[in-house]
Backbone as a printed PyTorch tensor [residue, N CA C, xyz], in Angstrom:
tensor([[[ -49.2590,   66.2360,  -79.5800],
         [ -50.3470,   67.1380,  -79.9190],
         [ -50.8140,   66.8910,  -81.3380]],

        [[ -52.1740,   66.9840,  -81.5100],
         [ -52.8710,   67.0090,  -83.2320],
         [ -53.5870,   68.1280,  -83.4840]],

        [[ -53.6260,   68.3220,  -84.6220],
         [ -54.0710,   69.9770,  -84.9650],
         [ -55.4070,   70.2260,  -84.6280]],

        [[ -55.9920,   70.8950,  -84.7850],
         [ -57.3570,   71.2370,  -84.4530],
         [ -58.0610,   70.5180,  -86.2020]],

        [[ -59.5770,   69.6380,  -86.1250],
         [ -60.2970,   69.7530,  -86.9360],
         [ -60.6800,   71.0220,  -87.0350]],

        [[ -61.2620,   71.3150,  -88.6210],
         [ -62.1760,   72.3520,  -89.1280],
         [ -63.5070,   71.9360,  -89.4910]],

        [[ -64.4200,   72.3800,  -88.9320],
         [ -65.9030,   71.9320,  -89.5560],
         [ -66.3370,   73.1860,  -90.3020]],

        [[ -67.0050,   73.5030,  -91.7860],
         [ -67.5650,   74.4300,  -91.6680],
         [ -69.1800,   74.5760,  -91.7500]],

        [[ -69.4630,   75.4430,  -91.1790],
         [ -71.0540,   75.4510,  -90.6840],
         [ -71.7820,   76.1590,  -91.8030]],

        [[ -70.9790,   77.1810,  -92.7240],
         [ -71.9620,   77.9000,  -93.6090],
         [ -70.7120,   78.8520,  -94.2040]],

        [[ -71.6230,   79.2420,  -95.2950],
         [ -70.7590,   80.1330,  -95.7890],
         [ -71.5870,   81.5470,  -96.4870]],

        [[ -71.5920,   82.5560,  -97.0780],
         [ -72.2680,   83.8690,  -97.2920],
         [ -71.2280,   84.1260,  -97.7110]],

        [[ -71.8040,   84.9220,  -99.1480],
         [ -70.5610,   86.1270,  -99.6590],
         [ -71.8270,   88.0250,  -99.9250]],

        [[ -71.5130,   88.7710, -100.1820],
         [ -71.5260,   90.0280, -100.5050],
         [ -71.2970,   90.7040, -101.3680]],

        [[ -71.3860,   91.6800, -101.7840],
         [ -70.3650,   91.9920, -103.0040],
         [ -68.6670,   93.0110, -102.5080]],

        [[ -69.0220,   92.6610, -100.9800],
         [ -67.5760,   93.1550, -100.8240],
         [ -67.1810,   92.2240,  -99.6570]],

        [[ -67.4520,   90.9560,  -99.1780],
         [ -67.0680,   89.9290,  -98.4290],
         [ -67.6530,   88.7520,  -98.4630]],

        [[ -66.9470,   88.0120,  -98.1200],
         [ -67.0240,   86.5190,  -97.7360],
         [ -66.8380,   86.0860,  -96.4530]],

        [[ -67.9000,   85.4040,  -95.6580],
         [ -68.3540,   84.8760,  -94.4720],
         [ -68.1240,   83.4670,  -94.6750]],

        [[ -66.9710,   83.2210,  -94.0080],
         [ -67.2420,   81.4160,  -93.7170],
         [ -67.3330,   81.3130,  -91.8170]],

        [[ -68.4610,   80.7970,  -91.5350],
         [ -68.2030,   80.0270,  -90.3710],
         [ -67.9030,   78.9250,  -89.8550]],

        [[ -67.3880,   78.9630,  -88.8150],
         [ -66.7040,   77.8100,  -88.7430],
         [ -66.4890,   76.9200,  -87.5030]],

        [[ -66.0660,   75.8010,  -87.0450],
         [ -66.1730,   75.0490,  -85.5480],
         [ -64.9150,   74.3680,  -86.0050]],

        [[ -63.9920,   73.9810,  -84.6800],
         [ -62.7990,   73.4270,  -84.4020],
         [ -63.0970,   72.5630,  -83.0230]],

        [[ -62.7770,   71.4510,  -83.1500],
         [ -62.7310,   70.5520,  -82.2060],
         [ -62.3310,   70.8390,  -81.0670]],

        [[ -61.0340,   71.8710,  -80.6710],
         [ -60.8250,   72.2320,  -79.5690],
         [ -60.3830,   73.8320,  -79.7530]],

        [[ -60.3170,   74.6000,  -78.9860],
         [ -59.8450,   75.5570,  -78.3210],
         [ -58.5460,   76.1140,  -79.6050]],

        [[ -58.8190,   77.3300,  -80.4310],
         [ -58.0210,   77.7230,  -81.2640],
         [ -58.0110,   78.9420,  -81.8700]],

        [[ -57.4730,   79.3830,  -82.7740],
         [ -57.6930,   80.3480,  -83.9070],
         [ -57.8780,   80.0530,  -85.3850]],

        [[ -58.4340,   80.6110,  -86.2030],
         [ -58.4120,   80.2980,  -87.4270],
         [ -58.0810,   81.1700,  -88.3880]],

        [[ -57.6570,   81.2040,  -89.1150],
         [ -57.1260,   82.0360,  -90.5330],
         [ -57.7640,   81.7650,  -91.5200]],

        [[ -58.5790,   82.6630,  -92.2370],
         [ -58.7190,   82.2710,  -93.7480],
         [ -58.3130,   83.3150,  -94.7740]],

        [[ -58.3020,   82.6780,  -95.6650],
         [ -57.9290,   83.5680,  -97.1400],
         [ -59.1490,   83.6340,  -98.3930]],

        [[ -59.2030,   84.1790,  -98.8940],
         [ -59.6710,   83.9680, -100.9110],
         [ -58.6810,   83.9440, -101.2520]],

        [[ -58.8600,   82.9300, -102.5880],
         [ -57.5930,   83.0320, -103.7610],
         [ -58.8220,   82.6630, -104.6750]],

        [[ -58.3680,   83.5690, -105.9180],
         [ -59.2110,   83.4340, -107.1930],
         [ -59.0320,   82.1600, -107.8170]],

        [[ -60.6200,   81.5790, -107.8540],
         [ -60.8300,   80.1340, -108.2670],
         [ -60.2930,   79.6310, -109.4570]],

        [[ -59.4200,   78.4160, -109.2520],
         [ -58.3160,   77.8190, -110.3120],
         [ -56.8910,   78.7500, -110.3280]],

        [[ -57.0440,   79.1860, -109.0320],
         [ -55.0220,   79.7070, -108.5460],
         [ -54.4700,   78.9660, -107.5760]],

        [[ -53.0190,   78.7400, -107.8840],
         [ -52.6380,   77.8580, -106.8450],
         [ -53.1390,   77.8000, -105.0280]],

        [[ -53.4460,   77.0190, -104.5730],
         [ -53.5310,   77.2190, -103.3940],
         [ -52.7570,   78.2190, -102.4530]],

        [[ -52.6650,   78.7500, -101.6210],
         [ -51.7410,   79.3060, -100.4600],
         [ -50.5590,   78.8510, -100.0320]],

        [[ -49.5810,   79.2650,  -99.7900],
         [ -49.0690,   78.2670,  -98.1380],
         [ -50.0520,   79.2330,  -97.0060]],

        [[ -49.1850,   78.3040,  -95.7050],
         [ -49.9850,   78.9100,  -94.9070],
         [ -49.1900,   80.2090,  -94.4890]],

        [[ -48.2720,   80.5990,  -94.9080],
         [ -47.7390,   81.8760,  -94.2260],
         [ -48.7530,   82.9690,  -94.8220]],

        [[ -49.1490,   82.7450,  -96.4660],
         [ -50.0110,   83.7180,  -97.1840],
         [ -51.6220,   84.0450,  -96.6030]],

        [[ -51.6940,   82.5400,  -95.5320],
         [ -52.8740,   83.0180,  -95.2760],
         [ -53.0000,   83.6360,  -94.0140]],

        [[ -52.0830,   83.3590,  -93.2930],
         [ -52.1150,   84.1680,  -91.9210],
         [ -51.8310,   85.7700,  -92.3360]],

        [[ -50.9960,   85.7870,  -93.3800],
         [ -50.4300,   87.3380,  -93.9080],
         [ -51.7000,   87.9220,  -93.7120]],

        [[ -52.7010,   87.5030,  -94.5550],
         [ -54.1360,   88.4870,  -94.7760],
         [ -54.6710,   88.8480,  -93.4890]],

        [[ -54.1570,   88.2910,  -92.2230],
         [ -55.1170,   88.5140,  -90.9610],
         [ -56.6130,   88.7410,  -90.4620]],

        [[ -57.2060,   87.6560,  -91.3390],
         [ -58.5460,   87.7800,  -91.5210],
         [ -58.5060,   86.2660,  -90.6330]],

        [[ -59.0250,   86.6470,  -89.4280],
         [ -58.9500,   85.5470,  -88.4860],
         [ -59.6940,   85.2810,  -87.1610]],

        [[ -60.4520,   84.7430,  -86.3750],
         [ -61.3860,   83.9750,  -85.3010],
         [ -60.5040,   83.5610,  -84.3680]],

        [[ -61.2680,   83.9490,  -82.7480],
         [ -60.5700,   82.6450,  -82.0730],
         [ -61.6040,   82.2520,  -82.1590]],

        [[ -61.5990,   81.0320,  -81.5400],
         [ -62.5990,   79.8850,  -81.3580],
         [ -62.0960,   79.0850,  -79.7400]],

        [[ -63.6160,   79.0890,  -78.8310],
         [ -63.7030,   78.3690,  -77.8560],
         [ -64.8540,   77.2520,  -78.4140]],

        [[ -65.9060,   77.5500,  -78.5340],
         [ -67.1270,   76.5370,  -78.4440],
         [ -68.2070,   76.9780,  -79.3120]],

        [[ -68.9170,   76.3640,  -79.8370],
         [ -69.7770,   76.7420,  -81.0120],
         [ -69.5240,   76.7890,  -82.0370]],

        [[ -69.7330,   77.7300,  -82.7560],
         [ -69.3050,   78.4340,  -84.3180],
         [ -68.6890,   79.8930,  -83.8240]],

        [[ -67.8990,   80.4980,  -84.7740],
         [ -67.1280,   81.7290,  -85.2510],
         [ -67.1140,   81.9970,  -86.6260]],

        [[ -67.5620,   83.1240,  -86.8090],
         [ -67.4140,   83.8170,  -88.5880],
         [ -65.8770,   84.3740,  -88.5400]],

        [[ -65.3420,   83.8270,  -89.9660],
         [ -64.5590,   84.5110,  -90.3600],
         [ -64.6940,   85.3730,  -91.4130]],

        [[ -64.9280,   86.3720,  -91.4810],
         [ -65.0690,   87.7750,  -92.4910],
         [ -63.8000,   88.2390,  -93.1560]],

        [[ -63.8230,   88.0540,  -94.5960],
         [ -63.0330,   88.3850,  -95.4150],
         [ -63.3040,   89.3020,  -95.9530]],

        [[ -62.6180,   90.2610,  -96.3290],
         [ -63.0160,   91.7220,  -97.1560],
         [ -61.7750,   91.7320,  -98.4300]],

        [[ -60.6260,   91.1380,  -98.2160],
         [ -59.9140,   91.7010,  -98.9250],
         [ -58.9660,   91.0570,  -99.5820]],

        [[ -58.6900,   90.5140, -100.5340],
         [ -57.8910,   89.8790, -101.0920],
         [ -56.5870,   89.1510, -100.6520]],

        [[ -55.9250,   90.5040, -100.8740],
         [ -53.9920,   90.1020, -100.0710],
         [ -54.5760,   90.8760,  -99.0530]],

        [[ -53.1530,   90.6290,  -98.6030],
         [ -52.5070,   91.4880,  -97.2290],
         [ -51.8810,   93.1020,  -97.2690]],

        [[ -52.2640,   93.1170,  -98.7440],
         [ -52.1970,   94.7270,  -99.3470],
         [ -53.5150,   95.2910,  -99.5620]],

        [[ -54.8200,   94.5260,  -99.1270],
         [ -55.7870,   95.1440,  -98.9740],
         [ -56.6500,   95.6420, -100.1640]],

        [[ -56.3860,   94.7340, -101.3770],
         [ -56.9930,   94.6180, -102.5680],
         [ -58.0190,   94.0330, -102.3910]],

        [[ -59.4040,   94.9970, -102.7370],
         [ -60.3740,   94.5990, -102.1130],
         [ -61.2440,   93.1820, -103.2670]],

        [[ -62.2480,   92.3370, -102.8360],
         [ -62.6380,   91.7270, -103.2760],
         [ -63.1230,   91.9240, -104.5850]],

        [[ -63.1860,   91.4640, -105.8680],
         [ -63.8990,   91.5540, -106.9390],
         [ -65.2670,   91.5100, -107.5040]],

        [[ -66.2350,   92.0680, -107.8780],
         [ -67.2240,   91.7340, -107.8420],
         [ -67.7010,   90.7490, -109.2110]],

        [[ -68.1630,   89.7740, -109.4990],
         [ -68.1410,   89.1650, -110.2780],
         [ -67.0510,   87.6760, -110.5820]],

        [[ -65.9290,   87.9210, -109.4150],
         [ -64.9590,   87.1970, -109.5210],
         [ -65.6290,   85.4420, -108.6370]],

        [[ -64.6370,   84.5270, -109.1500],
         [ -65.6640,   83.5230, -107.9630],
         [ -63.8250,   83.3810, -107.8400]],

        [[ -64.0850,   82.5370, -106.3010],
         [ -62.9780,   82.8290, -105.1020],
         [ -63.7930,   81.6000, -104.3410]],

        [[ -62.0260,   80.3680, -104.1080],
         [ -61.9210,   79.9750, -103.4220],
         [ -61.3600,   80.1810, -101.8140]],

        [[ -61.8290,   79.6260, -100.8060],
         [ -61.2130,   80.0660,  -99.0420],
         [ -60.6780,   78.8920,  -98.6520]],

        [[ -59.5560,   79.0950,  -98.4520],
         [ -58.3500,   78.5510,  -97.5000],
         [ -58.8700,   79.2900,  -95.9180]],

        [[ -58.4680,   77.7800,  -95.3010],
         [ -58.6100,   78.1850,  -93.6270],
         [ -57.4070,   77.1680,  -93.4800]],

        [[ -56.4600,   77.8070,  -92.4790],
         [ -55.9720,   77.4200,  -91.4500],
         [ -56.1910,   77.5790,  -90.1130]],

        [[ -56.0360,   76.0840,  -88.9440],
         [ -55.7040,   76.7040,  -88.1430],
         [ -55.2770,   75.9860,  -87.0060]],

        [[ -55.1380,   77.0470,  -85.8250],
         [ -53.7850,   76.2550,  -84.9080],
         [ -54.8840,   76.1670,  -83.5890]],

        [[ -54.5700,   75.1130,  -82.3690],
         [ -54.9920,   75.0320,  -81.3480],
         [ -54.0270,   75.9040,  -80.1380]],

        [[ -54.6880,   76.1990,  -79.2360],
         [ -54.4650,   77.1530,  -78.0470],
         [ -53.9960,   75.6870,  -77.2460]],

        [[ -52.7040,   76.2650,  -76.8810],
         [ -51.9720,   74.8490,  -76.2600],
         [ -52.5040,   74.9750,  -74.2850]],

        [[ -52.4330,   76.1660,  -73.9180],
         [ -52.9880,   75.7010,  -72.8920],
         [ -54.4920,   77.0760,  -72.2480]],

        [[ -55.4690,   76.7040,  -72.9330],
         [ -56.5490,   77.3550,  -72.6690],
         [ -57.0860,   77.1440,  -71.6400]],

        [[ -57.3970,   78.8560,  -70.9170],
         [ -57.4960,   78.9470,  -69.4490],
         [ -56.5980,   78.9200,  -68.2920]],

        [[ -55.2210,   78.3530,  -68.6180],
         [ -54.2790,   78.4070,  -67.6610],
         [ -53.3890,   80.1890,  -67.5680]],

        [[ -52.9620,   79.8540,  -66.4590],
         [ -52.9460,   81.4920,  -66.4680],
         [ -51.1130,   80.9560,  -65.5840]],

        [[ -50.4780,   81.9680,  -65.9170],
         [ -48.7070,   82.3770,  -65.7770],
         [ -48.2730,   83.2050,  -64.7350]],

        [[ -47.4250,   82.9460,  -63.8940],
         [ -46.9720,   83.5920,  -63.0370],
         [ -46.0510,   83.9630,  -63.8460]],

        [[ -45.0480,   85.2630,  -63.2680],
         [ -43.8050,   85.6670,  -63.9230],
         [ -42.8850,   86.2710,  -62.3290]],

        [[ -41.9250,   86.1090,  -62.9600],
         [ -41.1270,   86.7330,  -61.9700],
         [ -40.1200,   85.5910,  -60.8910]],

        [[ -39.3720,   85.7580,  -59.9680],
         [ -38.8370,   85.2740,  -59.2670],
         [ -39.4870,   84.7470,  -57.5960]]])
């Protein structure tokens, strides 16, 4: 298996969010973050923490950020802010599970 590409299609901010949209080669979810511009990057556990996240089948998907951390510190106004995206592919999209004996 290889990860999903990220394309991004556009981006928009607010004075209380940030809009990135976005396209993945196949079938997935995406995660993004802000981190205040010239701070270390993320890992990716920090960015899934924030749960600011898309699935994605086909087209584009916005991901809408409002809030800093995962403690819900809201965006700064005046601040400039880089976005981290991760993200993972849906290993079997559309297949559906029996359970039981």
């Amino acid at each position: 298996l290889t990860p999903p590409s990220i394309t991004v299609s556009s981006t928009a901010s607010t004075e209380t969010q940030i809009t990135i949209t976005l396209a993945l080669n196949e079938a997935g979810t995406l995660w993004c973050r802000a981190v205040r511009k010239e701070f270390p990057a993320p890992q990716i556990a920090e960015i899934l923490e924030t749960g600011f996240r898309a699935t994605f089948s086909a087209g584009t998907v916005p991901v809408v950020i409002t809030a800093y951390n995962s403690e819900g510190e809201m965006l700064q106004l005046g601040t400039d802010y880089d976005v981290y995206c991760y993200a993972t592919d849906d290993l079997c999209a559309g297949c559906s599970f029996t359970t039981g004996s």
